[in-house]
VOGU-3710 file (C-alpha; in Angstrom, 3 decimals, decimal comma):
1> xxxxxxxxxx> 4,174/37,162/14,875  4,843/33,637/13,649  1,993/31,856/11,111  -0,191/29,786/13,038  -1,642/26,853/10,840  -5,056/24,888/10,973  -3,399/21,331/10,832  0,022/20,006/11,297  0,853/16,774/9,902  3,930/14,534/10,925
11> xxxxxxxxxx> 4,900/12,331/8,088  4,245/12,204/4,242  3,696/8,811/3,780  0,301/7,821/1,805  -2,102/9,004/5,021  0,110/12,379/5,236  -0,249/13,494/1,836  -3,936/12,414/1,447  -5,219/13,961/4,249  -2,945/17,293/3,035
21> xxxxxxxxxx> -4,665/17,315/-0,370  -7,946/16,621/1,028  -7,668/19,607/3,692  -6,717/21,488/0,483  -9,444/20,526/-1,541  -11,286/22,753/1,239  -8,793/25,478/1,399  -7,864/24,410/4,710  -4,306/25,129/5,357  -1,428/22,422/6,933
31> xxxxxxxxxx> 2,148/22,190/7,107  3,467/18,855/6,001  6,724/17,348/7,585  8,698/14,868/5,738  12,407/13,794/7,178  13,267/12,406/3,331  14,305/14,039/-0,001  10,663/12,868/-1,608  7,036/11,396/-0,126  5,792/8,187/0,283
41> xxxxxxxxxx> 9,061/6,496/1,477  7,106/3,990/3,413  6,811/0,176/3,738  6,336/-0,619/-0,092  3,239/-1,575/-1,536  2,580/-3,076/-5,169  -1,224/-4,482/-4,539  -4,508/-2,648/-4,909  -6,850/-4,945/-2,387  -9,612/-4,454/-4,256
51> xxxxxxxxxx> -11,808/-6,720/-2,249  -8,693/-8,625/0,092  -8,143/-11,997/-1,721  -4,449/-12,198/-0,807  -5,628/-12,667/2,810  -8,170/-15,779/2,781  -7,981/-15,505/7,179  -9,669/-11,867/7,034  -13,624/-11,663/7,216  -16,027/-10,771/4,623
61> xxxxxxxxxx> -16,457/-7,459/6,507  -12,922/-6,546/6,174  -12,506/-7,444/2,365  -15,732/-4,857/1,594  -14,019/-2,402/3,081  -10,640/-2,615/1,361  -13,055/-2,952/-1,938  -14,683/0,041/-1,472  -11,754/2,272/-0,216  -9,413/0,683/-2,976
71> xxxxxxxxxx> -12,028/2,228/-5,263  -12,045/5,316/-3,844  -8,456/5,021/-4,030  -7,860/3,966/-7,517  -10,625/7,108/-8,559  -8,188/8,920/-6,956  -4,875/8,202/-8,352  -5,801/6,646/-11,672  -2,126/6,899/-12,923  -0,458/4,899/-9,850
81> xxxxxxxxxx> -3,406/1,585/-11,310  -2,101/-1,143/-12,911  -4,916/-2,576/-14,952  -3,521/-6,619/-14,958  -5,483/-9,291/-13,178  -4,041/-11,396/-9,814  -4,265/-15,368/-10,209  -5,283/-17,047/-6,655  -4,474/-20,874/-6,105  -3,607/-22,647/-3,278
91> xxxxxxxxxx> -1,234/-25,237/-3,522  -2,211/-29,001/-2,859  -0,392/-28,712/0,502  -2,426/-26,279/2,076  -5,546/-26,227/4,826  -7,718/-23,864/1,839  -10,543/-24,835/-0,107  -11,417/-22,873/-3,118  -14,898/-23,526/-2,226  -14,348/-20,783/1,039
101> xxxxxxxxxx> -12,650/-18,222/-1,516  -15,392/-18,705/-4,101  -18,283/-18,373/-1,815  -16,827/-14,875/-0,450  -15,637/-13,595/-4,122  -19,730/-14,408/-4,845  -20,473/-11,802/-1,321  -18,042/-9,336/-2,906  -19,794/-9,482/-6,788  -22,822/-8,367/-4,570
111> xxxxxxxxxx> -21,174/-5,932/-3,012  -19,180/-4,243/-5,986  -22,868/-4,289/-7,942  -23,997/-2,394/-4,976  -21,396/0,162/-5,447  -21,446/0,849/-9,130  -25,341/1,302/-8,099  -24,473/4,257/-6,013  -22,049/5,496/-7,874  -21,336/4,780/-11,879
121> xxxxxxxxxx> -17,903/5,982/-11,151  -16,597/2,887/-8,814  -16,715/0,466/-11,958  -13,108/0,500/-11,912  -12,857/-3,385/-11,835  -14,853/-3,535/-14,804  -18,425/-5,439/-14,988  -19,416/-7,226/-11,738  -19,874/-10,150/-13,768  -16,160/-10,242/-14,652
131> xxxxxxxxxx> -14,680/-9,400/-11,070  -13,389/-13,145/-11,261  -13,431/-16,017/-13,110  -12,956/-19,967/-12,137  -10,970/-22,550/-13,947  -11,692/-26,544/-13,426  -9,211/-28,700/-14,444  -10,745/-29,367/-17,761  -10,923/-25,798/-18,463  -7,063/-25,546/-17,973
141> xxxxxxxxxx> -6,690/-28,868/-19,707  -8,416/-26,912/-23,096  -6,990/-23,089/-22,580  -3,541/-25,324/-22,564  -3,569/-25,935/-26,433  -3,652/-22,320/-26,905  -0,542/-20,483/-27,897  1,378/-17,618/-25,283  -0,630/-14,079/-25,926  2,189/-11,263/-26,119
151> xxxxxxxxxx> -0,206/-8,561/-24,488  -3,936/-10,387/-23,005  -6,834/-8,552/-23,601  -9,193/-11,057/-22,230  -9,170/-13,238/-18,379  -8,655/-16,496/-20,762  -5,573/-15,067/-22,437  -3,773/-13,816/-18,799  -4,624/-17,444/-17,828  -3,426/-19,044/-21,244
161> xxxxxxxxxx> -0,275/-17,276/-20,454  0,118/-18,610/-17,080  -0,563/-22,363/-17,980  2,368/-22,051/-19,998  5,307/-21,130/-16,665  2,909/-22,486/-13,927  2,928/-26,179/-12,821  -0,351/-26,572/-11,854  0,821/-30,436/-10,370  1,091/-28,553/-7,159
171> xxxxxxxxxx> -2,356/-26,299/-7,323  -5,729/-27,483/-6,335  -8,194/-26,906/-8,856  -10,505/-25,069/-9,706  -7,728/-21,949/-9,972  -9,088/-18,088/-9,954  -8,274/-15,129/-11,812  -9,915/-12,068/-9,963  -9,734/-8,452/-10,966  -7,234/-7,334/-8,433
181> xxxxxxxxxx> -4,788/-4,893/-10,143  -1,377/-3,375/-9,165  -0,753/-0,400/-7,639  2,260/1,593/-8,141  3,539/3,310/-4,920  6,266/5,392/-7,174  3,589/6,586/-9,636  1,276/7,731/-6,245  4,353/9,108/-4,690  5,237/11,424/-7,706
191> xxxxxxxxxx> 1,498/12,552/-8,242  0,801/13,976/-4,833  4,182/15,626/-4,193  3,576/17,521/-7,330  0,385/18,444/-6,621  1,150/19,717/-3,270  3,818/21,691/-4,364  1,501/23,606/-6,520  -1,025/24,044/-3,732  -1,607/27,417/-1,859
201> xxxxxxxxxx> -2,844/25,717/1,301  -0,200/23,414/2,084  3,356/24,317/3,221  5,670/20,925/2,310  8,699/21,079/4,167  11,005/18,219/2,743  14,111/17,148/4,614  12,550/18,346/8,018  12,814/16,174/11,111  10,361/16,717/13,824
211> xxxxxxxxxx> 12,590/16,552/16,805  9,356/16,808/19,024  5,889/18,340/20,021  5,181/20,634/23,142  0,896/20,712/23,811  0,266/23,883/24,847  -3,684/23,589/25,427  -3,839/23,965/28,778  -2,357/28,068/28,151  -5,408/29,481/25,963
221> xxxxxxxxxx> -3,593/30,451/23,034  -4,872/30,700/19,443  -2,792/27,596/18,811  -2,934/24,224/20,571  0,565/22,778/19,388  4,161/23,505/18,691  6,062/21,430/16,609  10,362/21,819/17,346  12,231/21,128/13,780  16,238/22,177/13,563
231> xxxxxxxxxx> 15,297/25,709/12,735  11,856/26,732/14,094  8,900/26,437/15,937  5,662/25,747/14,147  2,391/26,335/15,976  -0,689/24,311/14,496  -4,328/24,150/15,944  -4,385/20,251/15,304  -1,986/17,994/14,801  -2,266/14,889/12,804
241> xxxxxxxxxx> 0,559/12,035/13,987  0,619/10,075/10,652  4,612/8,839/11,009  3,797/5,330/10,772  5,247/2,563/12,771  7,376/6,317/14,457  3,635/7,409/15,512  4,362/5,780/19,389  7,244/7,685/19,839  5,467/11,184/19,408
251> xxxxxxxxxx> 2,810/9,011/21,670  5,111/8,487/24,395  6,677/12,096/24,280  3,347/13,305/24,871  2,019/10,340/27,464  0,103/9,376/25,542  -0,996/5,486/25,463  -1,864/3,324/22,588  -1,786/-0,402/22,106  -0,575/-1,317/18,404
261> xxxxxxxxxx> 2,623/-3,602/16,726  5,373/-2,384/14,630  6,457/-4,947/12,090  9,072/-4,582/9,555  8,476/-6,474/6,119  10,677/-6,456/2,454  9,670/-7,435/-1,214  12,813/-8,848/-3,297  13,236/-7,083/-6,643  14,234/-9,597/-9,772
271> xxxxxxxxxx> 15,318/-9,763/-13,260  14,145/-12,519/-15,222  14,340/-14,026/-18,820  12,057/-12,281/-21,454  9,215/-14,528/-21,932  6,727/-14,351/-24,958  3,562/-13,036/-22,758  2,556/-10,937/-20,244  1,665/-12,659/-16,931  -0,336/-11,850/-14,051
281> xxxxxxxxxx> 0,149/-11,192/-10,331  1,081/-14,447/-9,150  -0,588/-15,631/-5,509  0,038/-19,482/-3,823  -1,418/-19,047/-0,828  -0,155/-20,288/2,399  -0,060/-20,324/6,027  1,405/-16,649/7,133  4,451/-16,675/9,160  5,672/-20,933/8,428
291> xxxxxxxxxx> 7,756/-22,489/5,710  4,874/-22,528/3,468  4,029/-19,054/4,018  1,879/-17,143/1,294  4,085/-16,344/-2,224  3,501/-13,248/-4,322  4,610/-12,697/-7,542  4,232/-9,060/-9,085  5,017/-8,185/-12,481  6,239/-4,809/-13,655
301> xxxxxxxxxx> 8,004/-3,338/-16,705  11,275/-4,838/-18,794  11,193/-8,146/-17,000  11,369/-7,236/-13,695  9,453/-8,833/-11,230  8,865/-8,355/-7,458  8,365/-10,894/-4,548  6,995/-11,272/-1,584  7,082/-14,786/0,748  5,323/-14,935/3,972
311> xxxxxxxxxx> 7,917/-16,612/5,794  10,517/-15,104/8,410  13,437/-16,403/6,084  11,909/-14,012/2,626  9,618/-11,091/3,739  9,034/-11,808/7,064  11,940/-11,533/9,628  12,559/-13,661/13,235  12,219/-10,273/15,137  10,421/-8,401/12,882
321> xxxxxxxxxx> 6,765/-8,210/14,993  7,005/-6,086/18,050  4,235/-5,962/20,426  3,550/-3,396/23,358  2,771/-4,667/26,511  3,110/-2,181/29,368  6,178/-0,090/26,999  4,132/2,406/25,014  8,003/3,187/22,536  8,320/0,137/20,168
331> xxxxxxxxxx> 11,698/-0,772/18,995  13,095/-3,058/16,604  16,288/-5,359/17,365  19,816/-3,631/16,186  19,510/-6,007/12,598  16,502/-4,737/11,790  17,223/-0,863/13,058  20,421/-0,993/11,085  18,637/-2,102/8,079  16,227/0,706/8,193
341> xxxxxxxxxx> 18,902/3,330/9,132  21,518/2,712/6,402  20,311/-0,072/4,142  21,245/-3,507/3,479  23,956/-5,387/3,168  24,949/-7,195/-0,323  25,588/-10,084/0,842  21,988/-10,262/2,581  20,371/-8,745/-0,400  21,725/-11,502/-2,400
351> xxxxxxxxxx> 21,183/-13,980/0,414  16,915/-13,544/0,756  16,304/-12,275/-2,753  17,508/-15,521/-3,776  15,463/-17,408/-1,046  12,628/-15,551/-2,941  13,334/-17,110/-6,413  13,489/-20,256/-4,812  10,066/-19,817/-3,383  8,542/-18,906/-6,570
361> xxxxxxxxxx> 10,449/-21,689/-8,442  8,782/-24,121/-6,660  5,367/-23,163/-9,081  7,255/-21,663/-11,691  10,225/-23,873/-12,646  11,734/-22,113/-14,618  11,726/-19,062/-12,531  15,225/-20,607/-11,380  16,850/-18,704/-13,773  15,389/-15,107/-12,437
371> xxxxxxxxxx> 18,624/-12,932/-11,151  18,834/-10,375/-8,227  17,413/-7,387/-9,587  17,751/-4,820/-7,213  17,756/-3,965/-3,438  14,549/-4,926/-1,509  11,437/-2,823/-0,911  10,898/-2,210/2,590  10,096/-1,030/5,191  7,653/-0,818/8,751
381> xxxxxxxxxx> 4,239/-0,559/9,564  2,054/-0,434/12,661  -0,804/-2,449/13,343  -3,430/-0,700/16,123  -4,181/-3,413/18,419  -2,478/-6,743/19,464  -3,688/-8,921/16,120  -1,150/-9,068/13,337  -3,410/-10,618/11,104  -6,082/-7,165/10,914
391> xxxxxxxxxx> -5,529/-5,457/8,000  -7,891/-2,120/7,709  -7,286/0,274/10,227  -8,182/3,632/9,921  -7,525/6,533/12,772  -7,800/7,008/16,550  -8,245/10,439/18,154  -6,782/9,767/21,771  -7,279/13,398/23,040  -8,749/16,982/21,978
401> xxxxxxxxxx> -6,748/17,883/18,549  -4,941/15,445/18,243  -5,431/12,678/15,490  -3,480/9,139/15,241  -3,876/7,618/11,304  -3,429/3,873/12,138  -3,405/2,832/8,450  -2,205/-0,958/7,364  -3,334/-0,616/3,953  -2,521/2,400/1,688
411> xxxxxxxxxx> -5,981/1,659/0,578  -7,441/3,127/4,129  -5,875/6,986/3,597  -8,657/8,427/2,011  -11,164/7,130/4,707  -9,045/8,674/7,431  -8,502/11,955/5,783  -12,387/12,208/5,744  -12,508/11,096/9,483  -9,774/13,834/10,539
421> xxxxxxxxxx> -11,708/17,037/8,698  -14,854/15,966/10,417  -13,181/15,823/13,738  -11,660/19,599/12,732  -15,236/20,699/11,400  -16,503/18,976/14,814  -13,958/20,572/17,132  -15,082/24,170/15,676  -10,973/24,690/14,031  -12,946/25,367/10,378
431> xxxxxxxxxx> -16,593/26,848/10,607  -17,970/24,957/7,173  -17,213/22,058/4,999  -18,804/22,344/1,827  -19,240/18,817/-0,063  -17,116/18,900/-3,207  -17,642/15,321/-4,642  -14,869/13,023/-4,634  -12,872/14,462/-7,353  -9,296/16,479/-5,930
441> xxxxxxxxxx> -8,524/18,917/-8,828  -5,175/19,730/-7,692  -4,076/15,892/-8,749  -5,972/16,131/-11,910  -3,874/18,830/-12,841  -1,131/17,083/-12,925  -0,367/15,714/-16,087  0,876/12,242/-17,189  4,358/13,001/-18,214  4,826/14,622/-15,069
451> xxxxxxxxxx> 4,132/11,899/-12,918  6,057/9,680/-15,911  9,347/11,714/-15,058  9,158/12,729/-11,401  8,035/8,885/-10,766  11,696/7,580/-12,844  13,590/9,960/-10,700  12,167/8,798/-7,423  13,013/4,710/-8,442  16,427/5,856/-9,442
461> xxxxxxxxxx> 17,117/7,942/-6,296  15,799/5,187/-3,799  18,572/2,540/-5,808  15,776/0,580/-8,002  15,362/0,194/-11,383  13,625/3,023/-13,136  11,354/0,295/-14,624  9,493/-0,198/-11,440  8,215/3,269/-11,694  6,051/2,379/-14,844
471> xxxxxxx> 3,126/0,129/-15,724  3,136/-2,979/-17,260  0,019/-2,041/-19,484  -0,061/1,537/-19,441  -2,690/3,807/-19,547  -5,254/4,775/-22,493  -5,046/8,325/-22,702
//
């Protein structure tokens, strides 16, 4: 008689493996499906949201939210954290007024105090009273006689740095430095497939493609689900549908209907000229989807630096937002498919990543000189719902045993995980949950150096430098 498993889970992107490790934590079993050679081969991410200041549209609500799962997050995988600060400005051209980001950075000092109340462990941002800091124009005037710091220690010396490449001509004042810090999807990636494969309770099956899912809870049986791969039929009690912007297709197989977007988005990978100092992340903020569209500048290890520009010529694409009206099975246009299918083409590669230098250039002058320095990051998401602009969904449970994780942010996993055990607990599929504190044990076993090497190999398999898989200022141990 074949193994029957508590939870199935279709995809091992960030939601997959969290909510495997968490149903571990509680010696729950699952079986894990994941069509690629490693996990977390999603849409890339490079930004810990620690309270949502690259998206001045979103509503105070929202930012809390991605502050306090970031948190929860960054408690989780300390090793994926890059500890370096974000610089916000909005350039002269644009409808924001630093007054409107100010007044909600002062709502999320509030909030972050609140946290650290409840829980000493959240101060992962440091003191409240340092979350951010503002600069007036006289301020930059004075920090501008300072010379370039090699490595900052302090917000004054990350912003003495950036006087020095930024032309702040084009930036209203006052400008912010908030502490936002990177987050390392390679680093994440590398930590929770090894931890997995050391766990008793879940069965990873790399290189597996789900071909499709028959319900069977209409016959009584001790299992609710069968899941067809090449080779075999796995029977699960619940099923978790965490393939990402795939997640309609199970959907549809199974008539089942949901309202979300698919939208396909790319970061540009360069190579610039060693400069003296450290910088931070990089934000000019901007209208999403025009010309002006928001720019991103991310730092990482031996010069290399990553981009994002909200327009449809950089990161954004023509086609690349697909809504559902009455269709329930989203699709991309044959550029996009292609692109996602077998990679890019050089020519293109060339083509946008240096559209992205451009983009930057226009703060950073001499940014000009910055090279293509690898193929993009990317990749698709969904969005649940018909707004592109929400940013923090978590999971829907459209029928008995079933669960849909309807993540935009990486940040959300650990918040859906949670949801999805106490549906299981709920549904009667596990008799107890005992509360175990927020601390996984299987990733703290894993050691630095493993997540160091693992980490290289999975930059160097995907085509990117290996330098993308460290941090700029690593960790104390």
């Amino acid at each position: 008689m074949s193994k029957i498993y508590n939870v199935g889970i279709i995809g091992a992107g960030v939601s997959g493996v969290v909510t495997a490790l968490q149903l571990a934590k509680h010696n729950i079993d699952s079986v894990l499906f994941e069509q690629e050679k490693s996990v977390v081969n999603g849409p890339p991410f490079c930004h810990l949201h620690a309270g949502g200041n690259l998206y001045p549209d979103i509503s105070i609500e929202q930012c809390k939210l991605l502050m306090k799962q970031s948190i929860e997050m960054a408690r989780l995988f300390p090793e994926s954290i890059d500890e370096r600060p974000t610089f916000i400005s909005v350039p002269k051209t644009e409808k924001y007024e630093i007054a409107q980001l100010t007044k909600r950075l002062d709502a999320l000092v509030a909030y972050y105090t609140s946290l650290i109340a409840e829980d000493p462990a959240n101060a992962i941002l440091g003191k409240p009273e340092a979350y951010y800091k503002v600069y007036s124009q006289s301020d930059l005037m004075a920090l501008a006689k300072h010379p370039v710091v090699a490595v900052p220690k302090s917000a004054d010396q990350w912003l003495i740095n950036t006087l020095h490449l930024v032309d702040f001509n084009k930036l209203k004042t006052p400008v912010i430095l908030v502490q936002e810090f990177g987050w390392n999807l390679f680093r994440l990636g590398a930590q929770a497939q090894l931890a997995l494969e050391k766990s008793q309770y879940c069965d990873l099956k790399m290189q597996t493609n789900v071909r499709s899912i028959k319900d069977v809870r209409h016959k009584n049986l001790d299992h609710n689900w069968e899941i067809q791969t090449k080779d075999t039929v796995v029977k699960t009690r619940y099923l978790v549908n965490s393939s990402g912007f795939k997640a309609g297709d199970f959907d549809a197989s199974l008539r089942i209907k949901t309202k979300h977007l698919i939208e396909f988005k790319a970061a540009y990978v360069s190579k610039w000229q060693p400069i003296s100092g450290l910088i931070p992340e990089l934000i000019f903020h901007g209208e999403r989807g025009t010309p002006r569209g928001m720019v991103q500048l991310t730092p990482y290890r031996d010069h290399y630096y990553q981009i994002h520009a909200m327009t449809n010529a950089i990161t954004l694409f023509e086609k690349g937002l697909v809504k559902s009206d009455a269709e329930i099975k989203l699709e991309f246009d044959r550029a996009i498919t292609q692109k996602l299918k077998h990679g890019w083409e050089t020519n293109e590669v060339n083509e946008r990543t240096e559209k992205a230098i451009a983009s930057v250039a226009q703060f950073l002058p001499a940014f000009k000189s910055a090279t293509v320095g690898g193929p993009p990051l990317f990749g698709a998401q969904q969005i649940p719902g018909d707004d592109p602009s929400f940013r923090v969904g978590e999971v829907s449970f459209p029928c008995k045993t079933y669960a849909r994780s309807e993540i935009v942010k990486a940040s959300s996993a650990l918040t859906v995980a949670r949801q999805i055990m106490d549906q299981i607990k709920a549904l009667g599929i596990i008799s107890n949950l005992e509360k175990r504190g927020d601390e996984n044990a299987l990733l703290e076993s894993i050691s630095k150096d493993d997540i160091d090497a693992l980490a290289r190999r999975f930059a160097m398999q995907r085509g990117y430098p290996e330098a993308l898989s460290q941090l700029l200022i690593p960790r104390k141990s």
